[in-house]
C-alpha positions in Angstrom: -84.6 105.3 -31.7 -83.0 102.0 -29.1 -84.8 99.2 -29.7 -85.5 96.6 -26.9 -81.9 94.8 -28.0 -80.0 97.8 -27.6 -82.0 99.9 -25.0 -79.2 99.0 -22.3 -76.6 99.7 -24.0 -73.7 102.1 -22.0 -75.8 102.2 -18.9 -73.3 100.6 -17.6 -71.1 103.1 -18.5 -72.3 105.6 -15.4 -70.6 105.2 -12.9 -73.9 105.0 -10.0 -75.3 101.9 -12.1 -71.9 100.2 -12.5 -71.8 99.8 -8.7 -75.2 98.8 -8.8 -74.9 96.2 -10.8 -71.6 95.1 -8.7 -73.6 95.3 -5.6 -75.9 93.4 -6.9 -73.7 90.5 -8.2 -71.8 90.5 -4.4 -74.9 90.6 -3.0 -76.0 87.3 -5.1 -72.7 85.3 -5.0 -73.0 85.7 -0.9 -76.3 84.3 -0.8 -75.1 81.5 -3.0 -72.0 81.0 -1.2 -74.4 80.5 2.1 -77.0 78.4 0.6 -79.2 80.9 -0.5 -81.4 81.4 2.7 -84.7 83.0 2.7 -85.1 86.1 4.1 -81.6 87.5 4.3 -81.4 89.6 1.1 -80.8 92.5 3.2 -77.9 91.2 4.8 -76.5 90.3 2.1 -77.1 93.5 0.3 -75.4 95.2 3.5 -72.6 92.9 3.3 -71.8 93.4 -0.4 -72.0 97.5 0.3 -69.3 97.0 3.3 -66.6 95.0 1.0 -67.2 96.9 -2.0 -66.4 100.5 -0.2 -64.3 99.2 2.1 -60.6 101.3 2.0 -57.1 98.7 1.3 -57.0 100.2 5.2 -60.4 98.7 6.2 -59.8 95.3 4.1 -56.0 94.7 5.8 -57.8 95.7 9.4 -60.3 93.3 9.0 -58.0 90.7 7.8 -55.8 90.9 10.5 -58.9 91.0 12.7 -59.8 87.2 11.0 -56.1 86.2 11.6 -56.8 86.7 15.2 -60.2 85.4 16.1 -62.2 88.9 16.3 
C-alpha cells in the first residue's frame, strides 16, 4: 500500500507525465521571465509546447529567423 510520501513515486517515470511536468516548468519559467502577467497562461503553455517539440531543424530555422529580424 503507497502512502501519501511515496504515492508519486516513478510517475515520472512515463514518458506522457515526464513531458508534462516539463511543459509545465517551461510554461512557468516563461511567465516568470515576462513578469508573470495575468491572463496569459495559455500563451505560455503554447509557447513551452512549440520549443519543447520543436525538431534541431525547426530550432536552427528559427534561430536564423532571429538573426535576421523575422
Amino acid at each position: 500500500m503507497k502512502t501519501n510520501e511515496n504515492a508519486h513515486d516513478g510517475k515520472a517515470d512515463k514518458p506522457e507525465l515526464s513531458h508534462r511536468l516539463r511543459l509545465e516548468e517551461r510554461a512557468y519559467y516563461l511567465w516568470l521571465e515576462q513578469g508573470c502577467p495575468h491572463g496569459d497562461r495559455v500563451r505560455h503553455w503554447l509557447q513551452a509546447e512549440s520549443e519543447l517539440t520543436a525538431t534541431p531543424k525547426d530550432e536552427g530555422e528559427r534561430r536564423s529567423d532571429v538573426r535576421e529580424g523575422k
